[in-house]
VEXLO-263134 format. One record per residue (C-alpha): x, y, z; residue number from 1. Coordinates in nm, 3 decimals, always signed. Layout:
R         x         y         z   pos
R         X         Y         Z   NUM
...
***
This chain:
R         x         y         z   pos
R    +0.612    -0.970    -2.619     1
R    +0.308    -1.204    -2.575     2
R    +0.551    -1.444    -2.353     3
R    +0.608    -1.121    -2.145     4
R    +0.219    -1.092    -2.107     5
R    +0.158    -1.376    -2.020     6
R    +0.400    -1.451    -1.740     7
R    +0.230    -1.110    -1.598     8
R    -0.086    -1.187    -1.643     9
R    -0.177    -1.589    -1.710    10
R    -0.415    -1.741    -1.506    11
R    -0.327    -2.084    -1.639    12
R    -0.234    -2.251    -1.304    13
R    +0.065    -2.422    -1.388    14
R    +0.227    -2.102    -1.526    15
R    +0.087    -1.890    -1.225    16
R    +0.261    -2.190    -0.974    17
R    +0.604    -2.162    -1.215    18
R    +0.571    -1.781    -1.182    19
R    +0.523    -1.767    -0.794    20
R    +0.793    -2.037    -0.725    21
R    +1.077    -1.835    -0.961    22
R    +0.950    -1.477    -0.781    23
R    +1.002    -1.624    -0.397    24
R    +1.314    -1.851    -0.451    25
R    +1.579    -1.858    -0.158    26
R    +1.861    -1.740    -0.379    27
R    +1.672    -1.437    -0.545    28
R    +1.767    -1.069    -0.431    29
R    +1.441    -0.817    -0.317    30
R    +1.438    -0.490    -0.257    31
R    +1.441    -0.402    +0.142    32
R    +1.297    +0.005    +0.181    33
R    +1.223    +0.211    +0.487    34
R    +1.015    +0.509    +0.442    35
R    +0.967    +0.777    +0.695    36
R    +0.652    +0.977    +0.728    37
R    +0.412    +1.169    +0.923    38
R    +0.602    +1.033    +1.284    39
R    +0.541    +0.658    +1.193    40
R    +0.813    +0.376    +1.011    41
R    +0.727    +0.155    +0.720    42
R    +0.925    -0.098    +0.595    43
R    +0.869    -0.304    +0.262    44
R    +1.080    -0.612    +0.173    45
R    +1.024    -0.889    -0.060    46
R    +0.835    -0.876    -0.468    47
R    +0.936    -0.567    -0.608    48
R    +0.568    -0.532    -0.692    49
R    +0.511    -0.454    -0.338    50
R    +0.689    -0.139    -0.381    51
R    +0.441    +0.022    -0.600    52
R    +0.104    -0.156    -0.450    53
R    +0.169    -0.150    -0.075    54
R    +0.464    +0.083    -0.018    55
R    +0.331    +0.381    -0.214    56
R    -0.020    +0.316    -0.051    57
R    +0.076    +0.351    +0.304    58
R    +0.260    +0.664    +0.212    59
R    -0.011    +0.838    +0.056    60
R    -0.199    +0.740    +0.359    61
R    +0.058    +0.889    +0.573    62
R    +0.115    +1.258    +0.353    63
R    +0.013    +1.548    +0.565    64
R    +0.116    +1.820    +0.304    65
R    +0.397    +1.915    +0.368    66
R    +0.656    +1.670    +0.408    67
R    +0.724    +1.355    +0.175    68
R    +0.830    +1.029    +0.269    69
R    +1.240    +0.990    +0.315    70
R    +1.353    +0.619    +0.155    71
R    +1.627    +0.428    +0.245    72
R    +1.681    +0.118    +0.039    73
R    +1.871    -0.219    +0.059    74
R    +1.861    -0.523    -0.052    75
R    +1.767    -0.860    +0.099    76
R    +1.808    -1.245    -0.042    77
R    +1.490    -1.447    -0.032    78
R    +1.609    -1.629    +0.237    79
R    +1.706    -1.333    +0.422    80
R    +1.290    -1.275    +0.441    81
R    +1.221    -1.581    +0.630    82
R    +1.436    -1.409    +0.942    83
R    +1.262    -1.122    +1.095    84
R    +1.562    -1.006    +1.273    85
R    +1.736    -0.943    +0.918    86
R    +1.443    -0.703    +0.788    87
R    +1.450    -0.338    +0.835    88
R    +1.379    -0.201    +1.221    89
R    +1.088    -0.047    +1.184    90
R    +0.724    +0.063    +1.373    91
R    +0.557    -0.149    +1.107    92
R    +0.729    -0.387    +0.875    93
R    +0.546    -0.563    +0.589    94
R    +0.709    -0.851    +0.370    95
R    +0.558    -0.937    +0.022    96
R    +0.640    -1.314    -0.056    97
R    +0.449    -1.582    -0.142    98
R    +0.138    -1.753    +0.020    99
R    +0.317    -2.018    +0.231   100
R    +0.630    -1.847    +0.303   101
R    +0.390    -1.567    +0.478   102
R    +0.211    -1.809    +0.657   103
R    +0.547    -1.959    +0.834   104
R    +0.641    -1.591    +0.956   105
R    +0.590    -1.517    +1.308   106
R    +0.213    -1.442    +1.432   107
R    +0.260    -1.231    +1.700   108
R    +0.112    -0.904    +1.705   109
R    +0.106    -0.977    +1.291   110
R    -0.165    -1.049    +1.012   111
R    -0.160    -1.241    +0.674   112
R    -0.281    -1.023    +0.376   113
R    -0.326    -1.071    +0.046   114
R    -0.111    -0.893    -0.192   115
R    -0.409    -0.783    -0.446   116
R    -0.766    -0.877    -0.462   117
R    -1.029    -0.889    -0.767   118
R    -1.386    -0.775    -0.805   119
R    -1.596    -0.975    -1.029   120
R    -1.902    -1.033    -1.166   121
R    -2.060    -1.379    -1.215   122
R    -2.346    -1.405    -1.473   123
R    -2.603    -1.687    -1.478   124
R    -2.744    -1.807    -1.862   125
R    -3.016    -1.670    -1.796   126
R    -2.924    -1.300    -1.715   127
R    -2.961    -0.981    -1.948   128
R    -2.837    -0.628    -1.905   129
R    -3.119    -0.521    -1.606   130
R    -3.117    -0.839    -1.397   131
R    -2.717    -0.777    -1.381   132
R    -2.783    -0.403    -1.357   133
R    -3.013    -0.439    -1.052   134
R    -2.683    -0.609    -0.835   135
R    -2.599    -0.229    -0.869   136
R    -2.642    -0.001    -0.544   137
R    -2.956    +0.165    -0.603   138
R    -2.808    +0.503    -0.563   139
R    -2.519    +0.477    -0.804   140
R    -2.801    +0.304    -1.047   141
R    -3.059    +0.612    -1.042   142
R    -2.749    +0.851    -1.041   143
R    -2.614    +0.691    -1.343   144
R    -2.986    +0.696    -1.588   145
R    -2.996    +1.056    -1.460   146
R    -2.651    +1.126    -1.605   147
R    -2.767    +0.871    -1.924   148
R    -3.062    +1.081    -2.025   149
R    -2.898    +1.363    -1.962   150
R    -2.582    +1.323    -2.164   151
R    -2.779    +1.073    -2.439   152
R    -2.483    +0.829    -2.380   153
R    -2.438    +0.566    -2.637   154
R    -2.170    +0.228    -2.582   155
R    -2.065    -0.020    -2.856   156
R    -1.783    -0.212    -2.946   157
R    -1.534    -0.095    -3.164   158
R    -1.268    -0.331    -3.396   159
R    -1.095    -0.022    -3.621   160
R    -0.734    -0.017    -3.533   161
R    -0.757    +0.390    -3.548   162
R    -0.953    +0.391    -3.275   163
R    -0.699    +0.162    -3.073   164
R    -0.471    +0.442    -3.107   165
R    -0.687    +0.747    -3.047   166
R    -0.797    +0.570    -2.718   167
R    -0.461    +0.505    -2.579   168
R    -0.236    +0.867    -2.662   169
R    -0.575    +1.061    -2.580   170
R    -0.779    +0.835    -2.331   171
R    -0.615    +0.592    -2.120   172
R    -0.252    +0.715    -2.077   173
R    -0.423    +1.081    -2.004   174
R    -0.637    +0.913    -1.754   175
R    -0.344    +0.760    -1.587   176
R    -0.140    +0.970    -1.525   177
R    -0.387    +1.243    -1.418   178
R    -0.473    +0.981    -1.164   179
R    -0.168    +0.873    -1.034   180
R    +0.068    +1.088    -1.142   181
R    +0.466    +0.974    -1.085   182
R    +0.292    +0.659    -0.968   183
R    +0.096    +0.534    -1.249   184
R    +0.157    +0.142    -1.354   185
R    +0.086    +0.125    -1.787   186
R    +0.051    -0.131    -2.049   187
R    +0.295    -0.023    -2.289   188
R    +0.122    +0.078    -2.633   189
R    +0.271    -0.263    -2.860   190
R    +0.168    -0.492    -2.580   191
R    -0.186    -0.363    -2.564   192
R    -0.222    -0.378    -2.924   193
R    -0.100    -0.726    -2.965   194
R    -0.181    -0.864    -2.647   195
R    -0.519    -0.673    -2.573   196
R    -0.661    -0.528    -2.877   197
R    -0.606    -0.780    -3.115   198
R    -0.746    -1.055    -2.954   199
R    -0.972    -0.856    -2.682   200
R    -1.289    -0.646    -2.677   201
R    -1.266    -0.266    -2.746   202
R    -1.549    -0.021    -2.652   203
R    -1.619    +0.355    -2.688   204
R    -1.856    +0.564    -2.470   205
R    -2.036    +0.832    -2.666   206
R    -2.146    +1.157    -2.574   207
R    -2.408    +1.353    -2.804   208
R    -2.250    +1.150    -3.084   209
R    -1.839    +1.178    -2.942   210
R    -1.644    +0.988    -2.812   211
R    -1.540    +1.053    -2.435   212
R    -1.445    +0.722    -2.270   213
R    -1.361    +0.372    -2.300   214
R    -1.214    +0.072    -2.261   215
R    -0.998    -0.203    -2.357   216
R    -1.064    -0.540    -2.193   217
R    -0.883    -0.897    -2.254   218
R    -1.129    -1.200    -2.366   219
R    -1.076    -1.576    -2.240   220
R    -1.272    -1.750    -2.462   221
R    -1.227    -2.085    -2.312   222
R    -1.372    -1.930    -1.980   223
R    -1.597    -1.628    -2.096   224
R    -1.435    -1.413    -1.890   225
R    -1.405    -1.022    -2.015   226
R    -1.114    -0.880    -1.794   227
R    -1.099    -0.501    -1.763   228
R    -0.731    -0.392    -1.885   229
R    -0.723    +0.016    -2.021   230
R    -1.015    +0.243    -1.889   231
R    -0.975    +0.612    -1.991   232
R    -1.163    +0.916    -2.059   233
R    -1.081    +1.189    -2.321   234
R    -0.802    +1.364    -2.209   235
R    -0.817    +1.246    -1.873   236
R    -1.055    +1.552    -1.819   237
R    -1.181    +1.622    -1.489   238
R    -1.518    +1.703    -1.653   239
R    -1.551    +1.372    -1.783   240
R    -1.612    +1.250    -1.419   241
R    -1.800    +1.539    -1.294   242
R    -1.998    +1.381    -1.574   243
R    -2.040    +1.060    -1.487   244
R    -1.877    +0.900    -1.801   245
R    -1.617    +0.786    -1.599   246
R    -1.834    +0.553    -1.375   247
R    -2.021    +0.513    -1.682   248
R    -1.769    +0.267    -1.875   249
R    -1.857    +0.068    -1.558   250
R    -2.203    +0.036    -1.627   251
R    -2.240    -0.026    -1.997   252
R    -1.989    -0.308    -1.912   253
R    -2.189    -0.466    -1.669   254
R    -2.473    -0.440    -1.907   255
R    -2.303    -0.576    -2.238   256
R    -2.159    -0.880    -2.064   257
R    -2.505    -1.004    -1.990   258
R    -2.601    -0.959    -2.322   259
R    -2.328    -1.095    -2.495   260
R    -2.237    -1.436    -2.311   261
R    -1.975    -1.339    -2.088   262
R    -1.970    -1.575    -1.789   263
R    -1.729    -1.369    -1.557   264
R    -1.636    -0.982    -1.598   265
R    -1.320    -0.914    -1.397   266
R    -1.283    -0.559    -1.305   267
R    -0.931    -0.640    -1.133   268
R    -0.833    -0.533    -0.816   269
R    -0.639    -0.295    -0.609   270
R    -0.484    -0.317    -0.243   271
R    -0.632    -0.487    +0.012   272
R    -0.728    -0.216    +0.222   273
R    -1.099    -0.062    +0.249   274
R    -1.001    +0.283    +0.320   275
R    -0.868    +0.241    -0.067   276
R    -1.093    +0.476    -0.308   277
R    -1.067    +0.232    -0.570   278
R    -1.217    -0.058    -0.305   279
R    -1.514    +0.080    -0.181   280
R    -1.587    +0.244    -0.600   281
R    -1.562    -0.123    -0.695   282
R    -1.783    -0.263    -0.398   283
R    -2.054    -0.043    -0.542   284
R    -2.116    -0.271    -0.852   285
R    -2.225    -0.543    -0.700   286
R    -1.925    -0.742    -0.716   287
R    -1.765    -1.017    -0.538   288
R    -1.413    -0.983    -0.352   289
R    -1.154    -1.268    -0.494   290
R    -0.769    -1.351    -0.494   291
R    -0.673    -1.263    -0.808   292
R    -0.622    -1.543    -1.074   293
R    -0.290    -1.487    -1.205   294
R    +0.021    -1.504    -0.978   295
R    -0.108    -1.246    -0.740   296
R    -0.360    -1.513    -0.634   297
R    -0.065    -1.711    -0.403   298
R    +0.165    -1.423    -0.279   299
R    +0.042    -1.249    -0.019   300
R    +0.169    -0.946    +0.229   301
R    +0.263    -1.063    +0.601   302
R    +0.217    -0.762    +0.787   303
R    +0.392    -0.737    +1.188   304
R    +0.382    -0.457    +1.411   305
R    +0.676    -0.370    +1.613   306
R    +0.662    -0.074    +1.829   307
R    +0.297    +0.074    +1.965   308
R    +0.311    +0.432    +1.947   309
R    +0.043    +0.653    +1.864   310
R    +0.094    +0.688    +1.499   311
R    +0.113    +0.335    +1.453   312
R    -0.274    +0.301    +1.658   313
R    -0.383    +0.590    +1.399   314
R    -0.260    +0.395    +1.077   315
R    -0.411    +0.056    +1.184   316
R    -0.733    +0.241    +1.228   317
R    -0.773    +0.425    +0.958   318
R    -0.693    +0.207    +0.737   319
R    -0.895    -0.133    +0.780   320
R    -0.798    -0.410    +0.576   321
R    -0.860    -0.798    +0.427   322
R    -0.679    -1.075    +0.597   323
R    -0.592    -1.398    +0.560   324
R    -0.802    -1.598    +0.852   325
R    -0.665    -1.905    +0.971   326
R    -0.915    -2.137    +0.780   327
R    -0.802    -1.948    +0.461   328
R    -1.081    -1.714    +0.356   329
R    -1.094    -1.354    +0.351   330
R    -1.213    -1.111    +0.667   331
R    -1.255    -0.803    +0.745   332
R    -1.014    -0.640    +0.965   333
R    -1.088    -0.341    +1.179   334
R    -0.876    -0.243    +1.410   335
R    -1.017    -0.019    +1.745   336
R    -0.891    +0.103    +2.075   337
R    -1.080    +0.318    +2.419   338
R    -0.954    +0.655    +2.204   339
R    -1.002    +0.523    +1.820   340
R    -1.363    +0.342    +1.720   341
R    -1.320    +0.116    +1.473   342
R    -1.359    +0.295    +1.093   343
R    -1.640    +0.070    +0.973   344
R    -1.766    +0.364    +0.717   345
R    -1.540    +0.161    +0.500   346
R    -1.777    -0.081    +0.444   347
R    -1.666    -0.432    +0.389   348
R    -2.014    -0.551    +0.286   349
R    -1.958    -0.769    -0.048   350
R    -1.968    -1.136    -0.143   351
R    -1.650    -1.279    -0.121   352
R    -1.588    -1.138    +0.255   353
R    -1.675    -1.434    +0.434   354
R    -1.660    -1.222    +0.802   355
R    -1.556    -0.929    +1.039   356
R    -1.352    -0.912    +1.306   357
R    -1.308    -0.624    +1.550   358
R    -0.945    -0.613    +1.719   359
R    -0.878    -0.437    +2.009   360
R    -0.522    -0.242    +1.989   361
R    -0.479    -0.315    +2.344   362
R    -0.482    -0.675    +2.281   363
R    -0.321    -0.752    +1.985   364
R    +0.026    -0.499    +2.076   365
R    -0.004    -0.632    +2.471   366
R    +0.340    -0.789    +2.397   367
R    +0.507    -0.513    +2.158   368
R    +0.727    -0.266    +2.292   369
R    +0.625    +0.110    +2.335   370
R    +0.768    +0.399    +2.175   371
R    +0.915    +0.451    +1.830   372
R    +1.234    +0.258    +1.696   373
R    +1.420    +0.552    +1.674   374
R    +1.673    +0.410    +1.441   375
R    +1.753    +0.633    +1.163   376
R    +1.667    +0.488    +0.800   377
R    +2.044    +0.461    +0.710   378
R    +2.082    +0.267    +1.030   379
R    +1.757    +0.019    +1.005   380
R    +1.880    -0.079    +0.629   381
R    +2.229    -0.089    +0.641   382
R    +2.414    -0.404    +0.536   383
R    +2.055    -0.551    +0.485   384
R    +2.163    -0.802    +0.271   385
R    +2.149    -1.168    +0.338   386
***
């Protein structure tokens, strides 16, 4: 159980190397998927992760209501990734694989991404709960002491294994899947006790003397980093955020880890894309953007456009995202044409985001083709593997 943990979730760096090496070897099979939505053609190959991180994000991106996405999948070797020609036809066509794989792949018309990124806080020895407070937007700040005084929150830690079990069947798995639904990703209930609990940090949120939120977070004593793991509110109520208590977890954390001798508090990470909820909530707390430290530090997402049709200009838009530059550190990528400005109310303001760069549609598809692929998705996966 704890091996399984940490080979998910280690950032020792020769296990994270081991871990990355085993996921992208030539011999090892990956799924290949087309999905079909809203007019426009995504394909995912490569780390089954990808599936559930990228896949699912660009079709929730692409719902309109009505219609959902049609899959197709197949199968591809790892070195069946390296060969372009051998991944699914498709307007867009994304590969998940590692760092320097991605970075061999064509560059035409195509963009290096990383597969996850991390918002964290860094806290200096001399910092207490309102010097790390004020990095907080002063909006969400006086929104959240409005909501304090008003709800007479209280936050401590909590060590009684009862509580451990309350907080998971009633707070976090509640939370989750009112969320996300079919697509939530969970701990499973024995590894988060042994794994999290045990050896972690446990808080409640209190509201006129109940409990309403909280969270379960994993401690690295040798670095003093408190990593944010479970997160739920009671019952996954909608009132709960109406309320505030949802954002407020956030806060008391922020303010506790000063307090308390925590050097870094990791508040992990979602997709790399700013029109992402959870990316621009996260931005708001002052952190800084990072590669993750476990194995989703060195894989990344290679990302190649291969028809221009309208669709495909609307997608790029509207969804902005972090690349890879050349020199290695992370930009901001907005894409724009005559027709579609460039979506920069997804802010990409945070440290960590070393620059922005504005990319003209007309330019960077000059040399792909026009029109859809018009393949069916039986046709663009069939006999995918190799």
């Amino acid at each position: 159980m704890r091996a399984g943990y940490l080979w998910r979730n280690s950032s020792n760096p020769w296990l994270t190397r081991l871990r990355t090496a085993w996921d992208t070897r030539d011999r090892a099979v990956f799924p290949a998927a087309r999905s079909d939505l809203g007019g426009l053609s995504v394909s995912y190959s490569g780390l089954a992760e990808g599936l559930a991180y990228t896949l699912d994000f660009t079709e929730l991106r692409r719902e309109d209501g009505a219609h959902g996405a049609e899959r197709v999948m197949a199968q591809l070797t790892g070195r069946g990734l390296e060969s372009p020609a051998r991944l699914p036809d498709t307007d867009i066509t994304i590969v998940g694989t590692s760092a320097a794989r991605a970075r061999r792949l064509p560059t035409a018309a195509s963009l290096v991404i990383p597969m996850r990124v991390h918002f964290v806080i860094d806290f200096d020895a001399d910092d207490d709960a309102g010097s790390a407070r004020r990095r907080i937007s002063k909006r969400e700040r006086e929104q959240f002491n409005r909501d304090s005084r008003r709800h007479d929150w209280r936050w401590g830690p909590v060590r009684d294994p009862e509580w451990f079990d309350v907080f998971y069947d009633r707070f976090y798995r509640p939370t989750m899947f009112n969320r996300h639904g079919n697509r939530e990703r969970t701990e499973t209930k024995d590894v988060s006790y042994e794994c999290l609990f045990r050896t972690g940090r446990m808080f409640a949120l209190y509201e006129d003397g109940e409990p309403v939120g909280g969270a379960l977070c994993h401690w690295d004593r040798t670095t003093a980093t408190l990593t944010l793991r479970l997160l739920g509110v009671l019952d996954g109520a909608q009132e709960h955020y109406d309320h505030g208590a949802f954002k407020a977890v956030y806060h008391f954390l922020i303010g506790w880890s000063a307090d308390h001798g925590v050097r870094r508090l990791d508040f992990q990470g979602t997709e790399p894309f700013l029109s992402k909820g959870t990316y621009q909530w996260k931005r708001r707390f002052g952190t800084r953007v990072v590669l993750p430290p476990n194995h989703f530090g060195s894989k990344r997402l290679w990302l190649q456009v291969r028809r221009d049709t309208p669709e495909v200009r609307d997608f790029l838009v509207a969804n902005p995202v972090l690349a890879e530059a050349a020199d290695g550190v992370l930009e901001a990528v907005y894409f724009h044409d005559a027709g579609r400005p460039a979506r920069t109310d997804y802010s990409a303001k945070s440290p960590g985001v070393e620059r922005i760069r504005m990319i003209d549609l007309d330019v960077f598809l000059a040399a792909v083709p026009q029109g859809s692929t018009g393949a069916t998705a039986q046709d663009s996966t069939e006999g995918a593997l190799a």
